[in-house]
C-alpha positions in Angstrom: 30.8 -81.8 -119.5 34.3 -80.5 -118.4 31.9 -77.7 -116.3 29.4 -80.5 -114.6 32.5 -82.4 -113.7 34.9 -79.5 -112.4 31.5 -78.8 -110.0 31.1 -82.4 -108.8 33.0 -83.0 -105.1 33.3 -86.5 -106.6 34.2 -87.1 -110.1 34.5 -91.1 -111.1 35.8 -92.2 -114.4 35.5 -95.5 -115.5 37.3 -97.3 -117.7 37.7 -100.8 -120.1 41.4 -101.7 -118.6 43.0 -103.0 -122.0 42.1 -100.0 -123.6 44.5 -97.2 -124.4 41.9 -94.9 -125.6 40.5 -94.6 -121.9 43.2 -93.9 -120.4 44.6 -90.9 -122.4 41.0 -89.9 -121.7 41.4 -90.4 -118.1 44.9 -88.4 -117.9 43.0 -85.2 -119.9 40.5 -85.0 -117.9 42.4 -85.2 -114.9 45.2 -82.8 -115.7 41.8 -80.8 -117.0 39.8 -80.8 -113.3 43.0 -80.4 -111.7 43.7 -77.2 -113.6 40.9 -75.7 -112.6 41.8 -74.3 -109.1 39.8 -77.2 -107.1 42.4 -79.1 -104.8 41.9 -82.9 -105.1 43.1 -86.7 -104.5 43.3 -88.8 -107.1 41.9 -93.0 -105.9 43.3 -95.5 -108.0 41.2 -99.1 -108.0 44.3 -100.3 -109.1 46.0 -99.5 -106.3 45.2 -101.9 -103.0 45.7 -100.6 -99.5 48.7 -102.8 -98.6 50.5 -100.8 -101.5 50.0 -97.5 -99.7 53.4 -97.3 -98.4 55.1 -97.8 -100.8 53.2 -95.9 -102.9 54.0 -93.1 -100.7 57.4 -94.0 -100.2 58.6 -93.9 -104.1 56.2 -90.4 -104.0 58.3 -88.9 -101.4 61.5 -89.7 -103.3 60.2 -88.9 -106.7 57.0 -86.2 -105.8 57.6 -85.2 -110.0 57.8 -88.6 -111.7 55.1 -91.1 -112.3 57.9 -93.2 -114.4 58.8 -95.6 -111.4 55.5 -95.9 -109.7 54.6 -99.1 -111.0 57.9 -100.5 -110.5 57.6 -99.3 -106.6 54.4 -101.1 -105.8 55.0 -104.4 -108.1 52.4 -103.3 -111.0 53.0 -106.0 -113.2 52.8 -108.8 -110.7 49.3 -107.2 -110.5 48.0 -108.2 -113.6 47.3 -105.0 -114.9 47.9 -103.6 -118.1 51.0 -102.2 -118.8 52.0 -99.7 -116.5 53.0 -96.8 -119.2 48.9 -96.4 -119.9 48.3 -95.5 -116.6 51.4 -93.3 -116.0 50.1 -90.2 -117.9 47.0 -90.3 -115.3 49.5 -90.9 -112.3 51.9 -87.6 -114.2 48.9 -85.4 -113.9 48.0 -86.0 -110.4 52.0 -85.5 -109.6 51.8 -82.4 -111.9 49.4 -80.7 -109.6 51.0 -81.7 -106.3 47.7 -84.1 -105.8 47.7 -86.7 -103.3 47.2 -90.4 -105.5 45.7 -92.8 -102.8 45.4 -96.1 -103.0 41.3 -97.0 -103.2 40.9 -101.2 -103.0 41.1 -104.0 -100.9 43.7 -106.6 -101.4 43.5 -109.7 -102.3 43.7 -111.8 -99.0 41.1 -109.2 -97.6 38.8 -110.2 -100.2 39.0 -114.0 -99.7 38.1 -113.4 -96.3 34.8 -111.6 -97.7 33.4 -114.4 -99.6 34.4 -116.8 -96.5 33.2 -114.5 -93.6 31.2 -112.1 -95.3 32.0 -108.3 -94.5 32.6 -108.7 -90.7 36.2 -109.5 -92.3 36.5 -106.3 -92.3 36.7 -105.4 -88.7 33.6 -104.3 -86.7 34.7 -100.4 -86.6 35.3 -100.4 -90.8 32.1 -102.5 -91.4 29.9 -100.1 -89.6 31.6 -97.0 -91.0 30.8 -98.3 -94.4 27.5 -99.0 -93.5 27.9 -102.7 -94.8 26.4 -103.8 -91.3 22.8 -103.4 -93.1 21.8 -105.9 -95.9 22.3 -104.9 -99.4 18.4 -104.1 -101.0 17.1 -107.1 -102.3 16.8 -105.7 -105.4 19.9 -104.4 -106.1 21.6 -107.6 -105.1 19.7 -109.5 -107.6 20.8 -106.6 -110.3 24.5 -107.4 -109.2 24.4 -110.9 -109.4 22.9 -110.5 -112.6 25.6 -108.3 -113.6 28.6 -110.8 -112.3 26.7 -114.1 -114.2 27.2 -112.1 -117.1 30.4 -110.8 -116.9 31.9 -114.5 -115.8 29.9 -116.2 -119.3 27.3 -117.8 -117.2 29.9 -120.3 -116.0 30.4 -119.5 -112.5 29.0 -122.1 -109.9 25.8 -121.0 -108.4 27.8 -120.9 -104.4 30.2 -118.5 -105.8 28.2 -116.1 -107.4 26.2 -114.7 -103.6 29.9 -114.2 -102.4 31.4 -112.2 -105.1 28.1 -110.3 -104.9 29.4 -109.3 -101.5 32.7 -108.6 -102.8 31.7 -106.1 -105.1 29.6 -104.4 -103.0 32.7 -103.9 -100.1 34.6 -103.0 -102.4 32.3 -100.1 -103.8 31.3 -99.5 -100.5 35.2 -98.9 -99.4 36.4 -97.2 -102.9 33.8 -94.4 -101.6 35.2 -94.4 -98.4 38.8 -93.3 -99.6 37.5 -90.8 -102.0 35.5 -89.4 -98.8 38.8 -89.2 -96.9 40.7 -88.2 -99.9 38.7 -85.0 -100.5 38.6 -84.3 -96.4 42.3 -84.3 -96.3 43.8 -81.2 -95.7 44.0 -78.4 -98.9 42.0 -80.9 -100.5 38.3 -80.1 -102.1 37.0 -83.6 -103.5 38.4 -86.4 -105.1 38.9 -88.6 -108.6 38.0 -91.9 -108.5 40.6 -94.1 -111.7 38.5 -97.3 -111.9 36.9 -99.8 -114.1 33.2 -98.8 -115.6 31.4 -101.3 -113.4 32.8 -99.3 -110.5 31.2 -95.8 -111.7 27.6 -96.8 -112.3 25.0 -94.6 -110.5 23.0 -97.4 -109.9 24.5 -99.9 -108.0 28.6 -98.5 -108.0 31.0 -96.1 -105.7 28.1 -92.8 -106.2 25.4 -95.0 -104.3 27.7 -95.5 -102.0 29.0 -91.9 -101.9 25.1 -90.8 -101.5 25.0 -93.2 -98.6 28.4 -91.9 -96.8 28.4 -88.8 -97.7 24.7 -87.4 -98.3 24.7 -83.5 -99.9 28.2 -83.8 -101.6 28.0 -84.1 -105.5 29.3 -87.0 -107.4 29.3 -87.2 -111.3 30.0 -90.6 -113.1 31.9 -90.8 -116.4 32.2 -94.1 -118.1 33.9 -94.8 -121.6 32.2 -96.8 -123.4 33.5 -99.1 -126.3 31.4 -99.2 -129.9 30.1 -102.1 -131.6 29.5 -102.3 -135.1 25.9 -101.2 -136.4 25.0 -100.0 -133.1 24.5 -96.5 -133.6 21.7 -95.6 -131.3 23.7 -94.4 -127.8 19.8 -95.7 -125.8 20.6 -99.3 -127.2 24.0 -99.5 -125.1 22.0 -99.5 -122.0 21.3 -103.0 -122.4 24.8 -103.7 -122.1 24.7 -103.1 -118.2 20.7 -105.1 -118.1 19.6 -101.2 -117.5 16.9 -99.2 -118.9 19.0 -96.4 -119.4 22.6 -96.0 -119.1 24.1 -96.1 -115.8 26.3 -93.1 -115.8 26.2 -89.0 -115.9 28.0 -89.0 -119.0 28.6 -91.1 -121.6 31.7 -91.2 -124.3 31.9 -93.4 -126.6 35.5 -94.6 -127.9 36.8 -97.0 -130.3 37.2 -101.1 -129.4 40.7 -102.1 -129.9 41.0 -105.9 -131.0 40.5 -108.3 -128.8 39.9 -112.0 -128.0 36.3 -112.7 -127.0 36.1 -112.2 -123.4 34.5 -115.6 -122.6 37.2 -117.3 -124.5 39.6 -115.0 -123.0 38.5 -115.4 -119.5 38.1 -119.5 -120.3 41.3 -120.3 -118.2 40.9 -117.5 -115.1 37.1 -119.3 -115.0 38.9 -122.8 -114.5 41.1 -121.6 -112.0 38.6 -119.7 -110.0 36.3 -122.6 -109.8 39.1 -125.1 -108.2 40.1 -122.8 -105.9 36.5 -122.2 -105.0 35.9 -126.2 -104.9 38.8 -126.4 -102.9 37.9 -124.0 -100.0 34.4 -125.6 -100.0 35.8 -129.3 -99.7 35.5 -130.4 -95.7 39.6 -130.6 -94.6 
């Protein structure tokens, strides 16, 4: 595995955010790649654009300690999970004098998207992404599928085409900064730090790295949680409504305890939908 990844110009490693097992994964395997003579970024998803300087600015001051990172760019008004599981990833990017950019879009650029589609981007970033050009019809249907499921089947039908949008940008432009991140210079690829839906082959960043940036190599590694009496790895797939599962590599970790998602998400659901209800109401 270590061999297929260390020859990949794009390496992606997903992730479950709450869980701690993933992200001492993550920080191995990055300190691992990084360690083996290939220059490159490291992309956070948790990191959004309008972070980037200061991001920069604390990495300037401190270019050895990943301790105050998360203070510098606000990480807990982020929602995130605590900042000290991500730190060890963040230590062995600073370790090996890698650049750590900054991969998503924030949050008041992605409003824009499910009002205006992904002209909010600007025409020059729109066509550069290639998000000009309808997404195939049926991968869109795979992705709303995907985001019905993940919100419990309680999202109102007019919000699911517009977060469908969302996710793609947001792909679309994770892919752009790994491009960049591996073109800058002494650099020879990137990492991509995200969450597993991010790192599918199918519909994630590598389609859009395919797209952008056709005969580089991208690998996908996802960590996936086990449930109890499943035993077969093929009977995961349907976990992600795919035949197969959607990633290079598989490895499969422990689930830590946890609330049921739907009952956990019950209250961000609410929330979303009033706001959504909201912006649709004539002023």
């Amino acid at each position: 595995m270590i061999r297929g990844l260390a020859s990949a110009d794009f390496v992606l490693l997903g992730e479950k955010h709450d869980n701690e097992d993933h992200h001492r994964i993550q920080a191995w395997l990055t300190k691992t790649l990084l360690g083996r003579g290939r220059p490159r970024a490291v992309a956070f998803e948790m990191f959004t654009v309008d972070q980037a300087d200061a991001l920069a600015a604390y990495i300037t001051k401190h270019p050895t300690d990943a301790a105050g990172l998360g203070d510098a760019v606000h990480w807990e008004q982020r929602g995130w999970p605590e900042w000290r599981m991500y730190r060890p990833i963040a230590q062995a990017a600073l370790d090996a004098g890698a650049p750590i950019l900054a991969a998503d879009l924030p949050r008041t650029t992605l409003r824009a998207i499910t009002k205006e589609g992904t002209g909010a981007l600007g025409v020059r970033a729109e066509r550069s992404l290639r998000l000009d050009r309808p997404i195939p019809a049926g991968m869109r249907s795979a992705m709303e599928d995907e985001i019905i499921d993940a919100h419990c089947n309680a999202l109102p039908a007019s919000m699911i085409g517009p977060m469908t949008t969302v996710m793609y940008t947001r792909d679309a432009h994770m892919a752009g900064v790994m491009i960049d991140g591996a073109a800058m210079p002494g650099r020879d690829g990137s990492i991509l730090i995200a969450g597993k839906g991010h790192v599918r082959r199918d519909h994630g960043v590598p389609f859009h790295l395919e797209r952008l940036a056709p005969g580089k190599r991208s690998l996908s590694l996802a960590m996936v949680e086990v449930a109890k009496g499943e035993t077969d790895p093929a009977a995961y797939a349907a976990r992600y409504n795919a035949a197969i599962l959607p990633f290079d590599y598989a490895w499969f970790t422990p689930r830590p305890p946890r609330e049921p998602a739907c009952e956990r998400f019950a209250d961000q659901l609410r929330r979303a939908k009033e706001r959504h209800q909201r912006e649709q109401s004539p002023k």
